[in-house]
N, CA and C atoms as a LAMMPS dump frame, in Angstrom:
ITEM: TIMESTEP
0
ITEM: NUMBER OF ATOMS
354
ITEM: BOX BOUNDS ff ff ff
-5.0000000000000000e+02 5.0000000000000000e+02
-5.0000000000000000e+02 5.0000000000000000e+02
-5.0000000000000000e+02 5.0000000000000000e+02
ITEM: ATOMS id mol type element x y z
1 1 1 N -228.136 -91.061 380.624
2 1 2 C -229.202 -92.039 380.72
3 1 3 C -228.654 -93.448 380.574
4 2 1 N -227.763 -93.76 379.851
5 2 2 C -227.597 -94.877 379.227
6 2 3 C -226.176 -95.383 380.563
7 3 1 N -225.188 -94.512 381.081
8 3 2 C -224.831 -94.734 382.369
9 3 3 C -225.436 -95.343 383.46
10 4 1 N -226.66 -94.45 383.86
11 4 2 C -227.466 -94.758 384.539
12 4 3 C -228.578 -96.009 384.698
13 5 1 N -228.922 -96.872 383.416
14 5 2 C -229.042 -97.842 382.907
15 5 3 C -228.142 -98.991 383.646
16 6 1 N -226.622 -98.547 382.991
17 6 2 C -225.794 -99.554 383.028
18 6 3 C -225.69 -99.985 384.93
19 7 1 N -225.915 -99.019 385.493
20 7 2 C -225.517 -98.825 386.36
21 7 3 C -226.354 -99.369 387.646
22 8 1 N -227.891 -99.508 386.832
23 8 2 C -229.059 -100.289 387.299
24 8 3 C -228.791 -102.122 387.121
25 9 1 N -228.265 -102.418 385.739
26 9 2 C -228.511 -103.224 385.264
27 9 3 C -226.817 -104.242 386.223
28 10 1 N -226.213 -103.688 386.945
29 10 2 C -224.835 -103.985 387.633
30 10 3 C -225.475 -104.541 389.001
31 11 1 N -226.184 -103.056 389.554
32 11 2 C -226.526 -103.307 390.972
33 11 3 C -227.443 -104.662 391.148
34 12 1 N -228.33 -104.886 389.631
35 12 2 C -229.328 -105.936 389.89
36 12 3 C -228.749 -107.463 389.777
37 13 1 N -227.222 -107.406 388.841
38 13 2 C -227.097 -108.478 389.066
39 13 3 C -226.36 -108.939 390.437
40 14 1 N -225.489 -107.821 390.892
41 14 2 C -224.977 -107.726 392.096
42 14 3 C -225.429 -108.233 393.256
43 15 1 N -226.915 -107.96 393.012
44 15 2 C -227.672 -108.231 394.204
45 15 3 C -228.817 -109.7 393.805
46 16 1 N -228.608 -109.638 392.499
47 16 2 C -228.942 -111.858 392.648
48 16 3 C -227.922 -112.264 392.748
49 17 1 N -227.078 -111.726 392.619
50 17 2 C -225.824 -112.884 392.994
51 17 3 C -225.528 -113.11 394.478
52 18 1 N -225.591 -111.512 395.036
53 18 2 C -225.767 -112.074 396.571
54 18 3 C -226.916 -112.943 397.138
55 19 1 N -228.199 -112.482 396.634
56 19 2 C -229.115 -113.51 397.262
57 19 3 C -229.306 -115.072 396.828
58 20 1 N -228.572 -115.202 395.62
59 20 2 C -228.183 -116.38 395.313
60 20 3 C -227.365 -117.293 396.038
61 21 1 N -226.157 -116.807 396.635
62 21 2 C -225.193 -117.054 397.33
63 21 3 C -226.05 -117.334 399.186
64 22 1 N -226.569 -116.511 398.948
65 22 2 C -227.14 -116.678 400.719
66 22 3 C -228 -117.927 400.208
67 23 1 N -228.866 -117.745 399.416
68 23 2 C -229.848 -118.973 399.638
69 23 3 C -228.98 -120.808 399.606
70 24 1 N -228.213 -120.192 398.941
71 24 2 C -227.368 -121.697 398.537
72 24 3 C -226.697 -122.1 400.071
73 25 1 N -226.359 -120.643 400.609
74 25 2 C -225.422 -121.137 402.3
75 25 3 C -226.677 -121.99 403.044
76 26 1 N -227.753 -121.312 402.716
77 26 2 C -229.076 -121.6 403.972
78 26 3 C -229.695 -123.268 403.586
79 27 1 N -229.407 -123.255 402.598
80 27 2 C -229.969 -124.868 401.896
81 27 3 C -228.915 -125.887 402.106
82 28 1 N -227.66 -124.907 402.041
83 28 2 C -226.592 -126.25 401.993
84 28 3 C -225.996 -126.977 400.511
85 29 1 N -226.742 -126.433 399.522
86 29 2 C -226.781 -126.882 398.29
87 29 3 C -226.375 -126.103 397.31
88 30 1 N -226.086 -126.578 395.774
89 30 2 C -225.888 -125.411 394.989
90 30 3 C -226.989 -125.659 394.059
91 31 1 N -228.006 -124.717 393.652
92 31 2 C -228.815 -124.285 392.6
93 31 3 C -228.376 -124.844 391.194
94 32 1 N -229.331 -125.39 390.414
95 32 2 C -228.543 -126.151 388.94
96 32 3 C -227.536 -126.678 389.108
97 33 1 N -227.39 -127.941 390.405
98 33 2 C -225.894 -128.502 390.161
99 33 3 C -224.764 -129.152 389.356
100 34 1 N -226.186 -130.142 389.016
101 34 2 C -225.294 -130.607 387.23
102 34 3 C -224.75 -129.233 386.26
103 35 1 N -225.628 -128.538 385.904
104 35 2 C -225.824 -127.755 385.036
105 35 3 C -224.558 -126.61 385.212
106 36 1 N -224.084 -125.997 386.52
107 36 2 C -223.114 -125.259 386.704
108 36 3 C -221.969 -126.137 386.98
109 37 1 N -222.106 -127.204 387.311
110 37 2 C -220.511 -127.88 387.309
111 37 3 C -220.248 -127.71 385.849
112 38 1 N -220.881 -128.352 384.99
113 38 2 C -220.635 -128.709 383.641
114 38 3 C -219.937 -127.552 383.474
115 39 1 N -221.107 -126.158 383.333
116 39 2 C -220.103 -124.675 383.385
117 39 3 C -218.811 -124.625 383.335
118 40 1 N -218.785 -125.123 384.884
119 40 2 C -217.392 -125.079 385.436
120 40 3 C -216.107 -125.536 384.851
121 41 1 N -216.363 -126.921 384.538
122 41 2 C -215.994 -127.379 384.048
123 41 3 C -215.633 -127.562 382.467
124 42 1 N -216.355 -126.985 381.841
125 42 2 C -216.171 -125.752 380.405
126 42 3 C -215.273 -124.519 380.37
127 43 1 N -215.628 -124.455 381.339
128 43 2 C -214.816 -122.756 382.025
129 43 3 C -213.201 -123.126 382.349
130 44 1 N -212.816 -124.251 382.752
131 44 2 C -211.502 -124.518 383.274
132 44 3 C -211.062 -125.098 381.918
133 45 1 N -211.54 -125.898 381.031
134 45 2 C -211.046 -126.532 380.044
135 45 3 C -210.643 -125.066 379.035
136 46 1 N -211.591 -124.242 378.812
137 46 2 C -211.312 -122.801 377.856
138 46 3 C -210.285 -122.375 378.639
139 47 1 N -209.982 -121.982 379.393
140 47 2 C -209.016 -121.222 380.098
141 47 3 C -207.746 -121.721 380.217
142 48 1 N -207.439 -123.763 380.618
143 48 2 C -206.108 -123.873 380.406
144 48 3 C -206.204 -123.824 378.738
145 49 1 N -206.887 -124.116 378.322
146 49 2 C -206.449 -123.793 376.606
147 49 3 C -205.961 -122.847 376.201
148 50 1 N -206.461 -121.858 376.429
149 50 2 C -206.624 -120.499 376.35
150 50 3 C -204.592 -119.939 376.9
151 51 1 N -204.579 -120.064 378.007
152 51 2 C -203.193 -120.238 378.779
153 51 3 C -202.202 -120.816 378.267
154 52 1 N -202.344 -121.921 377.333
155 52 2 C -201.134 -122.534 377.149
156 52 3 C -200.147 -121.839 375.71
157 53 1 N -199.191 -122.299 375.797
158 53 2 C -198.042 -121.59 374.796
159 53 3 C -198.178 -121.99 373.55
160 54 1 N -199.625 -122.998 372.602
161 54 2 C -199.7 -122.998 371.807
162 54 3 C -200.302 -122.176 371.261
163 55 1 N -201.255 -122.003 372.191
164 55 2 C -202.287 -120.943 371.73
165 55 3 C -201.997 -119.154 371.806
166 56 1 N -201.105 -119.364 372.435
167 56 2 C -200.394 -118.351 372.578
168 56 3 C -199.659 -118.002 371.101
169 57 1 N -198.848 -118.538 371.107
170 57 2 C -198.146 -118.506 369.927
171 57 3 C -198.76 -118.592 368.178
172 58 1 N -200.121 -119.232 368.811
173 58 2 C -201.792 -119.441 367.543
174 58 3 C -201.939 -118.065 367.366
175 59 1 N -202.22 -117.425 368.292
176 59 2 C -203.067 -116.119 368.2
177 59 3 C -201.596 -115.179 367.806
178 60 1 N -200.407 -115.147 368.258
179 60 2 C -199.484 -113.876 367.513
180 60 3 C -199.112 -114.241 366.092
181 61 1 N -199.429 -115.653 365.397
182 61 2 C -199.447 -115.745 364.315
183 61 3 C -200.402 -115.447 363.529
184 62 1 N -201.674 -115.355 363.545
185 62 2 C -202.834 -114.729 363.345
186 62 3 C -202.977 -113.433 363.503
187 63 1 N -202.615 -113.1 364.414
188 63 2 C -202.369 -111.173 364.615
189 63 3 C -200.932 -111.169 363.881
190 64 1 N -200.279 -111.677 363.833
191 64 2 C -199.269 -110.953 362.7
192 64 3 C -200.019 -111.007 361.12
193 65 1 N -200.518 -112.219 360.502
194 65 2 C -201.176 -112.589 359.387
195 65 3 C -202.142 -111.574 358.6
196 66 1 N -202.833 -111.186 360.232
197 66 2 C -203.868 -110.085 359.75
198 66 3 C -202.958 -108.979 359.278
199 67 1 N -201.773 -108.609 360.285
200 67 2 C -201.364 -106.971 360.372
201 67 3 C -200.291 -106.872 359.245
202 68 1 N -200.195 -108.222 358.638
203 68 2 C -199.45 -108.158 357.191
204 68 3 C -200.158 -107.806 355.908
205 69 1 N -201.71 -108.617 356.48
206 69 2 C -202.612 -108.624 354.942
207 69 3 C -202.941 -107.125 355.154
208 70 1 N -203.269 -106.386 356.521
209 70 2 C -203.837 -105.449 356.186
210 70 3 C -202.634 -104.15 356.057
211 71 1 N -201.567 -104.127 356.222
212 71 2 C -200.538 -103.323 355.633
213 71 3 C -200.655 -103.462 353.807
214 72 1 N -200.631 -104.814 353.286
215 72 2 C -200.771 -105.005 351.992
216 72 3 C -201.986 -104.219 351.681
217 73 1 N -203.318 -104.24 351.94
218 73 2 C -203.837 -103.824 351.799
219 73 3 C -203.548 -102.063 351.28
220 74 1 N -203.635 -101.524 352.641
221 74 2 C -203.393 -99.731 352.371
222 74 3 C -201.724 -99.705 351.702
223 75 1 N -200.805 -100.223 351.249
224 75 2 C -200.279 -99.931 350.06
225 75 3 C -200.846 -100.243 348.765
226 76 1 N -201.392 -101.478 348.37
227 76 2 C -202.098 -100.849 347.514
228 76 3 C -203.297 -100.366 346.985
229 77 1 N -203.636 -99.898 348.458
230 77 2 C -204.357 -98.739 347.885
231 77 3 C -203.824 -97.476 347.775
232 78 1 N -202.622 -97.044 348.246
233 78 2 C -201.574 -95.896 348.036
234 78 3 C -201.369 -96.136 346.688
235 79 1 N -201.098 -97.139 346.239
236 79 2 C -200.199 -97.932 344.847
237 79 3 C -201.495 -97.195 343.685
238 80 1 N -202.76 -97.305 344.299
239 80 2 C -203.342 -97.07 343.079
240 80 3 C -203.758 -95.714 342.959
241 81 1 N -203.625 -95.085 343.934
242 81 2 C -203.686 -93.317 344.114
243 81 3 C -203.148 -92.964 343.876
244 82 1 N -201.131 -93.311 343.389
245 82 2 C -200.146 -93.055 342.81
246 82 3 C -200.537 -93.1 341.302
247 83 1 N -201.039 -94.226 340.648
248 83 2 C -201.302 -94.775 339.037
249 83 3 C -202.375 -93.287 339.144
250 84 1 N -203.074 -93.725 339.78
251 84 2 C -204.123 -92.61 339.351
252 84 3 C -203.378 -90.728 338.731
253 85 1 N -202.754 -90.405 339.503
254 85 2 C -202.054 -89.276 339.605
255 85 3 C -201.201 -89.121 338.663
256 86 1 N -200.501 -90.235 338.511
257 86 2 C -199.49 -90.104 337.48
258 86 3 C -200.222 -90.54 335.872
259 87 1 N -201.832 -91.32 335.584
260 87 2 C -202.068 -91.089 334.342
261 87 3 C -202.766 -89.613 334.336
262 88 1 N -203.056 -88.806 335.357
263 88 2 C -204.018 -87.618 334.908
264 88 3 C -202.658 -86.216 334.508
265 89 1 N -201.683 -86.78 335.488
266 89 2 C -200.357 -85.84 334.806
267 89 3 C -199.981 -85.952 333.418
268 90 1 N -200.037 -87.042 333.455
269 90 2 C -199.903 -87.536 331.988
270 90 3 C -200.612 -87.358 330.683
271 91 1 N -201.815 -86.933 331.147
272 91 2 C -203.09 -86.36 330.09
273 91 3 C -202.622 -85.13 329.871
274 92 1 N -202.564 -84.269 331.034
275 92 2 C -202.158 -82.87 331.586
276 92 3 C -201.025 -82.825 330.352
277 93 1 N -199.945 -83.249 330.13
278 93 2 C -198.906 -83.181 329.738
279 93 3 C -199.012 -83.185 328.476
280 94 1 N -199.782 -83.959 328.318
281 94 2 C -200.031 -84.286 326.352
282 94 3 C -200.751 -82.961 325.685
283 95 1 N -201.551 -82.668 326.649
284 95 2 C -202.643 -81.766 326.069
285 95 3 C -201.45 -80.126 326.264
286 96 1 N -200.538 -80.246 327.476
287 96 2 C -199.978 -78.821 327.287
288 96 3 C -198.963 -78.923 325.835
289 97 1 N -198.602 -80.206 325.412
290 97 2 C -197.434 -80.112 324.606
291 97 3 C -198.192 -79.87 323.388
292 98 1 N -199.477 -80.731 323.087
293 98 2 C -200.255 -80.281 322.349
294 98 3 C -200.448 -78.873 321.979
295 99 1 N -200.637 -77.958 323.061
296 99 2 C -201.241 -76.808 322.753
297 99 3 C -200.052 -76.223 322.354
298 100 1 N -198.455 -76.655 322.912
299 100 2 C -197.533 -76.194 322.861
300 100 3 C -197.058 -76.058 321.153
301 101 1 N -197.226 -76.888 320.736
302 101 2 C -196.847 -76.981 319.231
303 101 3 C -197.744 -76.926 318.445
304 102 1 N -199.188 -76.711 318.101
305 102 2 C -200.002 -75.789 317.812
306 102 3 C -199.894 -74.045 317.724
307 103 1 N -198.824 -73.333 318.724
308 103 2 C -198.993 -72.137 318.844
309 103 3 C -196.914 -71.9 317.936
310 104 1 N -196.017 -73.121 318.139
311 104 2 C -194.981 -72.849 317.508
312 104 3 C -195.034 -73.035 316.056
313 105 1 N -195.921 -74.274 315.646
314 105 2 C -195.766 -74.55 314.141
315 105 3 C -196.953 -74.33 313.344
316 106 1 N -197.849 -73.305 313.188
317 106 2 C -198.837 -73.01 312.983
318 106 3 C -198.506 -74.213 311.32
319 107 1 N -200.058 -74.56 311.563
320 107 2 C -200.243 -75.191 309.838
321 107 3 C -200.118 -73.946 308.894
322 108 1 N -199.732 -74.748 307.82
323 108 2 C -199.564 -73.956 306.794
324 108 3 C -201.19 -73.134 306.4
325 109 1 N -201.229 -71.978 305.529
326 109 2 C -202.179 -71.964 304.901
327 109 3 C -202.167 -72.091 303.401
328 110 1 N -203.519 -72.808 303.145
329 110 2 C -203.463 -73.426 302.061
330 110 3 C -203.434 -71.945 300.439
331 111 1 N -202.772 -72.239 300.061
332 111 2 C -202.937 -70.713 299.05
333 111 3 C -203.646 -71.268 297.449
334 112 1 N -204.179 -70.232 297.498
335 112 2 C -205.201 -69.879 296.148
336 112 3 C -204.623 -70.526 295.52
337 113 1 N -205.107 -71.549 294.333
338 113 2 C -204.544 -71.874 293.462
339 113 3 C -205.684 -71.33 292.119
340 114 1 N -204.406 -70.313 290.879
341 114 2 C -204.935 -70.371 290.219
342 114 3 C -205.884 -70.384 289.294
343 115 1 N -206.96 -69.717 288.397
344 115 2 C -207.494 -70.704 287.641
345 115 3 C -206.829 -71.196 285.973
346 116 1 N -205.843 -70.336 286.083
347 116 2 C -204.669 -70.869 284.957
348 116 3 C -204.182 -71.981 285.257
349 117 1 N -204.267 -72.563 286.319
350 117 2 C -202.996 -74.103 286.652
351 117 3 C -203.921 -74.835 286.48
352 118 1 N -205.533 -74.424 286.51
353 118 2 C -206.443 -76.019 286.409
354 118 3 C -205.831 -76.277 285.043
């Protein structure tokens, strides 16, 4: 559907642009003349801009800028999925050594004392 749309919405401009074009041959004139020179003339100024080797060289410094910040980025967020991992090992670890020396050095038990020693 949405092809088919697009595909409406092509032919229609396709076809004002041709009858645009004929009417302008048959008049002799161009339609909005101020108004599309100006265009035009907008249109050529963006484009040598656009073309030249400053801007050229504008935009791969900017696309490098980004593709640095966003490398920084996903390391550290690796950086903190690492911390993460290594304090829950680290819990892990305490609590096995814990249990570990609990089962080697049992506490003493406390023994009867007496009622001759009070």
């Amino acid at each position: 559907m949405g092809i088919l749309v697009a595909l409406l919405v092509v032919a229609a401009l396709l076809a004002g642009f041709l009858w645009l074009t004929a009417l302008e041959r048959k008049r002799g004139k161009r339609i909005f003349e101020r108004t599309r020179s100006a265009l035009d003339h907008s249109t050529d100024e963006t484009l040598s801009y656009l073309s030249s080797d400053t801007t050229r060289a504008s935009v791969a410094r900017s696309v490098r800028i980004s593709l640095d910040h966003a490398a920084h980025e996903v390391v550290h967020g690796i950086l903190q999925a690492v911390r993460f991992i290594e304090r829950m090992l680290t819990r892990l670890t305490r609590e096995i050594r814990g249990r570990r020396a609990k089962l080697a050095d049992p506490s003493p038990k406390s023994e009867e004392v007496s009622s001759s020693v009070e």
